[in-house]
Structures are given as structure tokens and as C-alpha cells.
ROGUZA-301241 format. One record per atom (N, C-alpha, C): chain; x negated, y, z. Coordinates in nm, 2 decimals, always signed. Atoms other than C-alpha are relative to their C-alpha. Example, Ala and Ser with C-alpha at 12.3 -4.5 7.8 and 13.67 -1.06 7.14 Angstrom:
<sites>
 ch     px     py     pz
  A  -0.09  -0.12  +0.00
  A  -1.23  -0.45  +0.78
  A  -0.09  +0.12  +0.00
  A  +0.09  -0.11  +0.00
  A  -1.37  -0.11  +0.71
  A  +0.08  +0.11  +0.08
</sites>
This chain:
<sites>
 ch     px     py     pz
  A  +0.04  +0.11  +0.09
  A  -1.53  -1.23  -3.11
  A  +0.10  -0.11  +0.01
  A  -0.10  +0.16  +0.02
  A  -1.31  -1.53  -3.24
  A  -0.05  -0.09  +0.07
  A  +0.09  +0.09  +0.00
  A  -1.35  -1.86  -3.17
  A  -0.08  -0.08  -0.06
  A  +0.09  +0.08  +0.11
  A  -1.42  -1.96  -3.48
  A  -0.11  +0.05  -0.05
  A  +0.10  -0.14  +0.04
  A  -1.66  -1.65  -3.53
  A  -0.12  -0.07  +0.12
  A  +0.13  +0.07  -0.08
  A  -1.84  -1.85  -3.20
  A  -0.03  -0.12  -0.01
  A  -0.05  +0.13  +0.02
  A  -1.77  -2.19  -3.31
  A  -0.16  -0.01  -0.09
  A  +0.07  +0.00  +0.02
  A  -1.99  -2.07  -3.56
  A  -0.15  +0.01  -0.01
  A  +0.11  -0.04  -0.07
  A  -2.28  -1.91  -3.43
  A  -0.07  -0.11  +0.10
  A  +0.03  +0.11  -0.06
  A  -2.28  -2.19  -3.18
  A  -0.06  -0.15  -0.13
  A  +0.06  +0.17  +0.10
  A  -2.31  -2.47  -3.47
  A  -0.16  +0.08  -0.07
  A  +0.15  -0.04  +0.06
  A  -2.61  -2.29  -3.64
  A  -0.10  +0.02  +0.10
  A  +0.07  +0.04  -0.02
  A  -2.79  -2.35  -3.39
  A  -0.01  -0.11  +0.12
  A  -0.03  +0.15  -0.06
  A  -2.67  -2.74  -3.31
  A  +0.05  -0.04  +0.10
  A  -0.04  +0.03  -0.14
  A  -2.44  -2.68  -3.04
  A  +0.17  -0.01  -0.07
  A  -0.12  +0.04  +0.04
  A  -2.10  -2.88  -3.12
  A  +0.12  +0.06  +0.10
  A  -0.10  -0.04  -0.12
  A  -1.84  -2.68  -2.94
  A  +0.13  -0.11  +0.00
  A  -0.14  +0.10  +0.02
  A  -1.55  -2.92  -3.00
  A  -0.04  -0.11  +0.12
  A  +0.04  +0.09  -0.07
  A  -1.77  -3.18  -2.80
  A  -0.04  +0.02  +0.12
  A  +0.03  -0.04  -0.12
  A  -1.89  -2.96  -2.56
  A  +0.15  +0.05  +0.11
  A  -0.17  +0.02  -0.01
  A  -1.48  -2.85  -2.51
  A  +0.02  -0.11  +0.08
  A  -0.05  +0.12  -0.04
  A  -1.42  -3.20  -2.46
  A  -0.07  -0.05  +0.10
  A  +0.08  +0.03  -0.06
  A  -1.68  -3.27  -2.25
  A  +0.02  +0.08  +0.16
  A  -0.02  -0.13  -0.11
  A  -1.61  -2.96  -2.01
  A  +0.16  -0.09  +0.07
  A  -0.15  +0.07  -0.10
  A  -1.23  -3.14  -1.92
  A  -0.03  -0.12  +0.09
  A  +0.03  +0.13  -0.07
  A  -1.39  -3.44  -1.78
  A  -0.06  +0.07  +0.15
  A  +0.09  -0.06  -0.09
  A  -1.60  -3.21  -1.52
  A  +0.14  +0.07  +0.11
  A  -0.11  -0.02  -0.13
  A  -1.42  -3.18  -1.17
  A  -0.06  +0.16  +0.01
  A  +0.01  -0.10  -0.02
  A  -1.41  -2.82  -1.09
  A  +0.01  +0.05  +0.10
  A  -0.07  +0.00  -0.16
  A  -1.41  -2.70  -0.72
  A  -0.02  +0.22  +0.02
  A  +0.03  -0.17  -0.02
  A  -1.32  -2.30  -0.68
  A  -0.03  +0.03  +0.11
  A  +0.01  -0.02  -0.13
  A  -1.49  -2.26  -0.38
  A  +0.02  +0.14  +0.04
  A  -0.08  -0.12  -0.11
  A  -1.35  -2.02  -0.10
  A  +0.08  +0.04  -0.08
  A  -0.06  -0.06  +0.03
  A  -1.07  -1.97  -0.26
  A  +0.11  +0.04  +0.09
  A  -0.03  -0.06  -0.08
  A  -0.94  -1.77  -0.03
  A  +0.14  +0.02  +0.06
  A  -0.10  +0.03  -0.05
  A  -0.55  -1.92  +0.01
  A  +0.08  +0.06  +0.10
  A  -0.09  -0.02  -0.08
  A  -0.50  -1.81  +0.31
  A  -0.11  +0.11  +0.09
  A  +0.11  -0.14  -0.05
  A  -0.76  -1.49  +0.37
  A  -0.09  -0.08  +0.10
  A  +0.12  +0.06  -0.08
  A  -0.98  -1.75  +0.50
  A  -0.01  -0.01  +0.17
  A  +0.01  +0.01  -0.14
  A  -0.84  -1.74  +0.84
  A  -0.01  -0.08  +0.08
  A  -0.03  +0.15  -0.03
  A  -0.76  -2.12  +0.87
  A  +0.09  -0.01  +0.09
  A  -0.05  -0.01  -0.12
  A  -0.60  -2.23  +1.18
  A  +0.04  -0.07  +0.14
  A  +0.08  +0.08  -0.13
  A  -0.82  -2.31  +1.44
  A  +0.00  +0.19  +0.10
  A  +0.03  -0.08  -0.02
  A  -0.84  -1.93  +1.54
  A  +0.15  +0.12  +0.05
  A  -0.18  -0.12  -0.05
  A  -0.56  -1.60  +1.72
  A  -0.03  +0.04  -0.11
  A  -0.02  -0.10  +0.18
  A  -0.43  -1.45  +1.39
  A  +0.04  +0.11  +0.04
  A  -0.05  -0.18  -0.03
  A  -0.38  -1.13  +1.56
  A  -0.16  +0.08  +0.05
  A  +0.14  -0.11  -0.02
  A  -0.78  -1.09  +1.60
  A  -0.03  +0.01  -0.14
  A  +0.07  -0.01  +0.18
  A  -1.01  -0.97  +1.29
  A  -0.09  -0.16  -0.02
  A  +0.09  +0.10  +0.08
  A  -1.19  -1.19  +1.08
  A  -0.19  +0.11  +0.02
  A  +0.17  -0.09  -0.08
  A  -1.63  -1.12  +1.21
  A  -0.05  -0.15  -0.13
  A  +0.07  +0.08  +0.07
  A  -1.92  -1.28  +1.07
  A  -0.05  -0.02  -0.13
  A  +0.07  -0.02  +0.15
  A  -2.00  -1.17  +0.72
  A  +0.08  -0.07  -0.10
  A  -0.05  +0.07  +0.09
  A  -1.70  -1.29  +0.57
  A  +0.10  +0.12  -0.11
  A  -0.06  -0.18  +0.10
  A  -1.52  -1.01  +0.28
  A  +0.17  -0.13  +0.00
  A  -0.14  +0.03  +0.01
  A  -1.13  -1.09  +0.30
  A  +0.06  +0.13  -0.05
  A  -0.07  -0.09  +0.06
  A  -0.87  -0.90  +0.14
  A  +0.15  +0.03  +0.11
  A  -0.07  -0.03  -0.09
  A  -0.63  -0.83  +0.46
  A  +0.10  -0.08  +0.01
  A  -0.11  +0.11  -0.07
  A  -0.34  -0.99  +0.63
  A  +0.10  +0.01  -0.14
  A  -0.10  -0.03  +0.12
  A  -0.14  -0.99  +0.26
  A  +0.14  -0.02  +0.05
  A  -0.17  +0.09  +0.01
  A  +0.24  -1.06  +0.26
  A  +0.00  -0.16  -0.06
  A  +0.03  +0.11  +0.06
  A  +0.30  -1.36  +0.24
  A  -0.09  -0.09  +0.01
  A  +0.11  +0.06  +0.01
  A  -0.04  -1.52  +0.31
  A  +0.10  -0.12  +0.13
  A  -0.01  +0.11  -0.12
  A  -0.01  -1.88  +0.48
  A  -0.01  -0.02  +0.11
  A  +0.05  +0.01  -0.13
  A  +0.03  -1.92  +0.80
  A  +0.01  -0.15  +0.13
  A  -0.03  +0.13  -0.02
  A  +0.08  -2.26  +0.81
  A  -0.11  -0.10  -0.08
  A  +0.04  +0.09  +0.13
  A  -0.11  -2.56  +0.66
  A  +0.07  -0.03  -0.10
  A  -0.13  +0.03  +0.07
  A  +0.23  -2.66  +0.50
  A  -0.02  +0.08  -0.12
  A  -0.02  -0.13  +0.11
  A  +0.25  -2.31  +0.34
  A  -0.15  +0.01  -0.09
  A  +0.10  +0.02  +0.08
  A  -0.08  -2.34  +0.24
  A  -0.02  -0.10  -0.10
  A  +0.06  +0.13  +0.06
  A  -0.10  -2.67  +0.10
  A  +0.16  +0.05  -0.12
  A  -0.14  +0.01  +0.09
  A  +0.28  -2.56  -0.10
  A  -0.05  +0.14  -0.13
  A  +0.06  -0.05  +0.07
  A  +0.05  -2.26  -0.20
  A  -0.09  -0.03  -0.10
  A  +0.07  +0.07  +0.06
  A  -0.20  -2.50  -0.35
  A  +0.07  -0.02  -0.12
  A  -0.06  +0.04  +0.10
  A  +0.04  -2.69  -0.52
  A  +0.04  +0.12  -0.12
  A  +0.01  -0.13  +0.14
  A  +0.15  -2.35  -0.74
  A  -0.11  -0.04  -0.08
  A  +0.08  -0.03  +0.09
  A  -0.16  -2.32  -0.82
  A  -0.09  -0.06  -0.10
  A  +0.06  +0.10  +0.05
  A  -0.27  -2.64  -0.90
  A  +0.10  -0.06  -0.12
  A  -0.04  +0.06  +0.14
  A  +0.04  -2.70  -1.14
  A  +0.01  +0.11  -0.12
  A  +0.04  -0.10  +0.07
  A  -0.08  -2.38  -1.34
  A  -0.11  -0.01  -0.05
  A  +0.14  -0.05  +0.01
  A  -0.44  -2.46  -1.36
  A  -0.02  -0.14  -0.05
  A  -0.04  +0.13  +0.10
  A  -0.50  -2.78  -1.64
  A  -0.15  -0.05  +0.06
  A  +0.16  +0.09  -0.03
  A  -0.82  -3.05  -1.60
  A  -0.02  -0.05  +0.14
  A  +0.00  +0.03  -0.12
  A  -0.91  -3.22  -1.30
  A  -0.06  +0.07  +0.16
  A  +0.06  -0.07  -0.11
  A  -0.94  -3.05  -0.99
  A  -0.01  -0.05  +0.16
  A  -0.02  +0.02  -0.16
  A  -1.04  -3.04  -0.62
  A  -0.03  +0.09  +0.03
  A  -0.03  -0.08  -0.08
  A  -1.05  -2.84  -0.34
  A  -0.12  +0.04  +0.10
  A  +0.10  -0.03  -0.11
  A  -1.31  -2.69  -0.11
  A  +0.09  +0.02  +0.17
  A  -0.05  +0.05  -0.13
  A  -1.21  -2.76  +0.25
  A  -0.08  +0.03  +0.11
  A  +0.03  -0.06  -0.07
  A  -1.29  -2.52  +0.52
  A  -0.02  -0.08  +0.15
  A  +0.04  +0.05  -0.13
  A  -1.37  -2.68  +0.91
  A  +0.13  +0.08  +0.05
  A  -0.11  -0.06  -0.06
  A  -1.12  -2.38  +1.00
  A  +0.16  -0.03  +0.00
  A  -0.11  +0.03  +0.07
  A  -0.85  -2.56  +0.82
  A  +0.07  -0.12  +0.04
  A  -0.05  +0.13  -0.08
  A  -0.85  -2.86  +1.08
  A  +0.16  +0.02  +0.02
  A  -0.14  -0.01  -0.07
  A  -0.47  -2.97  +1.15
  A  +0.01  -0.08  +0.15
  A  -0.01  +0.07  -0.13
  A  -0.38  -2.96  +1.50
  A  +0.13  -0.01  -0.01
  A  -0.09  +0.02  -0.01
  A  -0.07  -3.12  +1.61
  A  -0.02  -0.06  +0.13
  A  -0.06  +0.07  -0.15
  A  +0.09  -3.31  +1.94
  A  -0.10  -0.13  +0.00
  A  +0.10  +0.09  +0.03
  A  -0.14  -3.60  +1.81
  A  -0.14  +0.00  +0.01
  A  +0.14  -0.07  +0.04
  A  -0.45  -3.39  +1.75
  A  -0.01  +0.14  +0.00
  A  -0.02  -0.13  -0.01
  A  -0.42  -3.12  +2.00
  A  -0.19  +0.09  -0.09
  A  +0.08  -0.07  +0.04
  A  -0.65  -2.85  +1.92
  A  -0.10  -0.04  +0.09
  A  +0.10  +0.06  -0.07
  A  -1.02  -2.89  +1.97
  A  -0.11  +0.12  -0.07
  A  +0.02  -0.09  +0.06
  A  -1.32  -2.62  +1.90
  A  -0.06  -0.08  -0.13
  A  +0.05  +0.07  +0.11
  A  -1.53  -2.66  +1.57
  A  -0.07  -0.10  +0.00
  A  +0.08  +0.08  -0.02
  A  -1.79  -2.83  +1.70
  A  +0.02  -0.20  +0.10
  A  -0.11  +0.10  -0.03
  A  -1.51  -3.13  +1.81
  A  +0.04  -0.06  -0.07
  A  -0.06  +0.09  +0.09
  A  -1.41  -3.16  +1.53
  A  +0.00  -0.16  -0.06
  A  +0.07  +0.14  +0.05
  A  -1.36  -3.52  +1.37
  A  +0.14  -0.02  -0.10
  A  -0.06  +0.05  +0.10
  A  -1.21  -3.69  +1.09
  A  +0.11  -0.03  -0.01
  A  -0.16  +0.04  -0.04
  A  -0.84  -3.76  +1.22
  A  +0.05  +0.21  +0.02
  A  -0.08  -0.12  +0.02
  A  -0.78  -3.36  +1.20
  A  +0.02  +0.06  -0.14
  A  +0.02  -0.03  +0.14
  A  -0.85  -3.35  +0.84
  A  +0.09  -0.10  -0.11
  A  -0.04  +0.15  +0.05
  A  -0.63  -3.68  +0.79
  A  +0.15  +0.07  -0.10
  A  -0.13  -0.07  +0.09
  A  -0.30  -3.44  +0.62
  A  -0.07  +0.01  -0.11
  A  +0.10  -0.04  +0.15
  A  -0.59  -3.28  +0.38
  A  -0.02  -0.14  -0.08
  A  +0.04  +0.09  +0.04
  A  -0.70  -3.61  +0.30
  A  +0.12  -0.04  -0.08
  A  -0.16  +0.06  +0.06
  A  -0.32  -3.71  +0.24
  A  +0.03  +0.10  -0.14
  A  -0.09  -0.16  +0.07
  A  -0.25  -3.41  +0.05
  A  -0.09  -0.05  -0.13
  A  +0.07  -0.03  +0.11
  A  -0.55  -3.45  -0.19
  A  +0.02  -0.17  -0.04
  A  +0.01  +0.12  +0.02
  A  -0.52  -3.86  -0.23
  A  +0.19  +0.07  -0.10
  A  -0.10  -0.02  +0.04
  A  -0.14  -3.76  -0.35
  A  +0.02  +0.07  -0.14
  A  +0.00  -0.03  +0.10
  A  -0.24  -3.55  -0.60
  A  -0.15  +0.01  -0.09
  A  +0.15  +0.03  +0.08
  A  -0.59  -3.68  -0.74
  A  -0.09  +0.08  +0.01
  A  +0.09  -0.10  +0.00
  A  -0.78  -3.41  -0.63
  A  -0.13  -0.08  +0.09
  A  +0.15  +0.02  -0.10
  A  -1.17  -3.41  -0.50
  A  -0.01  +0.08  +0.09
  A  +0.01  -0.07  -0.05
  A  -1.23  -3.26  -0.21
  A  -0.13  +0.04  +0.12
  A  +0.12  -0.01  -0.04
  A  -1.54  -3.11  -0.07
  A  +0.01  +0.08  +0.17
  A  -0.02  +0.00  -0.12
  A  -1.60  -2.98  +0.26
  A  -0.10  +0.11  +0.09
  A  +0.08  -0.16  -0.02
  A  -1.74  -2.64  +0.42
  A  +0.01  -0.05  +0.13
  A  +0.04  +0.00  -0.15
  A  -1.87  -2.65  +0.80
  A  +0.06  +0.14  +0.09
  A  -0.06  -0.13  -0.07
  A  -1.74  -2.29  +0.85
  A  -0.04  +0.08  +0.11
  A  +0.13  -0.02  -0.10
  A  -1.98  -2.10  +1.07
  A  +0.11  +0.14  +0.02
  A  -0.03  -0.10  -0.02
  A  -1.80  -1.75  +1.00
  A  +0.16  +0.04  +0.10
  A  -0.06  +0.00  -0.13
  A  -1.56  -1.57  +1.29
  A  -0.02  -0.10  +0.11
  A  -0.02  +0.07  -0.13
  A  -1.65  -1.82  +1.55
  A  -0.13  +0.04  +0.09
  A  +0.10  -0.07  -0.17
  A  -1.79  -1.66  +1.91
  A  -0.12  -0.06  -0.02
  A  +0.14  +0.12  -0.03
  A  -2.06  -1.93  +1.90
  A  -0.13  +0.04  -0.09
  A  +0.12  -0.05  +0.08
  A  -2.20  -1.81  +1.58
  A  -0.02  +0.21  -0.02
  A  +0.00  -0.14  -0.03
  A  -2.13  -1.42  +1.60
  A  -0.09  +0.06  +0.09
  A  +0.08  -0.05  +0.12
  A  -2.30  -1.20  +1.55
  A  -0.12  +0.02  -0.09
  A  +0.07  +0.05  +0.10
  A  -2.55  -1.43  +1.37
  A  +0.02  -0.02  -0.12
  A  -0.05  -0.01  +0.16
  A  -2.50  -1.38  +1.01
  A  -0.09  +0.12  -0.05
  A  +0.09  -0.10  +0.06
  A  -2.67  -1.21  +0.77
  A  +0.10  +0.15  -0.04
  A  -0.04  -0.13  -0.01
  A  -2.42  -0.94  +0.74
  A  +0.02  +0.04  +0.12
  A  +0.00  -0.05  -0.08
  A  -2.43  -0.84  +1.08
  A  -0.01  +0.13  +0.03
  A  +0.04  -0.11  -0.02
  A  -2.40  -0.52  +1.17
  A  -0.10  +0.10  +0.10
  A  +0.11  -0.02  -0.12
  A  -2.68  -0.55  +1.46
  A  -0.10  -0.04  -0.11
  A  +0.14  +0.01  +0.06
  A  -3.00  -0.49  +1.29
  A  -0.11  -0.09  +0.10
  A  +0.05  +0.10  -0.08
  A  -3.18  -0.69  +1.58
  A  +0.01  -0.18  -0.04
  A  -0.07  +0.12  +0.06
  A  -2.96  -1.02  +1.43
  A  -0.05  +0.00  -0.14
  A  +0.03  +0.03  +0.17
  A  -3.11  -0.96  +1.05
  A  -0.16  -0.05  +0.00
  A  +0.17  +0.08  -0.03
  A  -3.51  -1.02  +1.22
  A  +0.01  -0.11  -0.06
  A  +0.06  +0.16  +0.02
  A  -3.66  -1.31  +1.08
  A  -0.11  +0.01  +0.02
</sites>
């Protein structure tokens, strides 16, 4: 079907697509998990698997292994993809540095996240914020995909 073929069907019965169009660009959009960097983050050894009920698509070529490369990954994608956008922002995705060695999740605080914050103030994005439960010892193998049937009891 066209659009004008739905343009029309939509007006007969009082729905102005032109306004609804217009209306749709103003609306922040957040692709959540979009999976950048196979969701590994890097707070975790990248030479174990990914546990915890989370579906990844494998160590790709190429996949980020940096926040840098990630955040230069973003940018692609974000100068391809039109309307106002922001980012969903994983816990796993903490940046540790000489300033802000590494700490576990449940450490975390607001000065590890202070690049993300830079990154997204830089380029007008919103950015939301995931607690990140999946691969970490603490919560394994509590998850609903578990493969211990004992762990799916409720």
C-alpha cells in the first residue's frame, strides 16, 4: 500500500497523518539494548561468555571493545538516524579509568558514567539508564531464562 492509498484510509476515519508525522519528530526515541557492543559492556573478562538470560549475537568483528569505539560506533549511527534521539545506558558500560578505578556494579556511582553524560550533553541526546542485572555472579543463575529449573520456582 501507498502512502497516499493510507493517507487515505487514515483520513476517513479522522486521523490527520500529516499531523500525526509531525507530531511523531518531536517524540524522543530510545532503542533500547541496542546491542553496540554485544552487550558485554566493560565492567566484565571478555574472554568469558555472556550468562543470565541475555540473547547476544557473538563476539562479531569488529564489535567495541572500548567505550571510545563504542561511543564512535554510536556516532555512525546516530548521524544516519534523523529526529531526536537518546540512548539507553547499561550499568555494564561504567568507565573505569586511573581516576575511577574499577568498582563492582553494586559501587557504582555517578562519576563513572561522567564521559556518557559528556558524550550525550555534546550531542543533545537523552539518556536513560538500565541497572544491568544480566552476567554478573551475584545475580546468576537467577533469571528467568535459567537453565536450572529449581531457579524458575516462584
Amino acid at each position: 500500500m501507498s502512502y497516499a492509498e493510507a493517507k487515505a484510509r487514515y483520513t476517513a476515519i479522522g486521523v490527520d497523518t500529516e499531523a500525526a508525522i509531525a507530531r511523531l519528530k518531536t517524540v524522543p526515541i530510545s532503542l533500547h539494548c541496542w546491542q553496540g557492543d554485544d552487550v558485554r559492556g566493560f565492567d566484565t573478562d571478555p574472554t568469558k561468555p555472556l550468562t543470565g538470560g541475555i540473547q547476544t549475537t557473538g563476539n562479531y568483528p569488529g564489535r567495541a571493545r572500548t567505550p571510545e569505539e563504542l561511543m564512535a560506533d554510536m556516532d555512525k549511527v546516530l548521524s544516519l538516524c534523523p529526529g531526536t534521539k537518546k540512548i539507553n545506558l547499561h550499568a555494564s558500560y561504567a568507565i573505569f579509568d586511573e581516576e575511577n578505578p574499577w568498582v563492582d556494579r553494586n559501587r557504582l556511582e555517578p562519576k563513572h558514567f561522567k564521559k556518557w553524560v559528556d558524550f550525550c550533553k555534546a550531542r543533545g541526546l537523552g539518556a536513560d539508564f538500565n541497572p544491568t542485572f544480566f552476567s554478573h555472579p551475584k545475580c546468576d543463575p537467577l533469571t528467568l531464562a535459567s537453565p536450572n529449573e529449581e531457579t524458575r520456582k516462584f
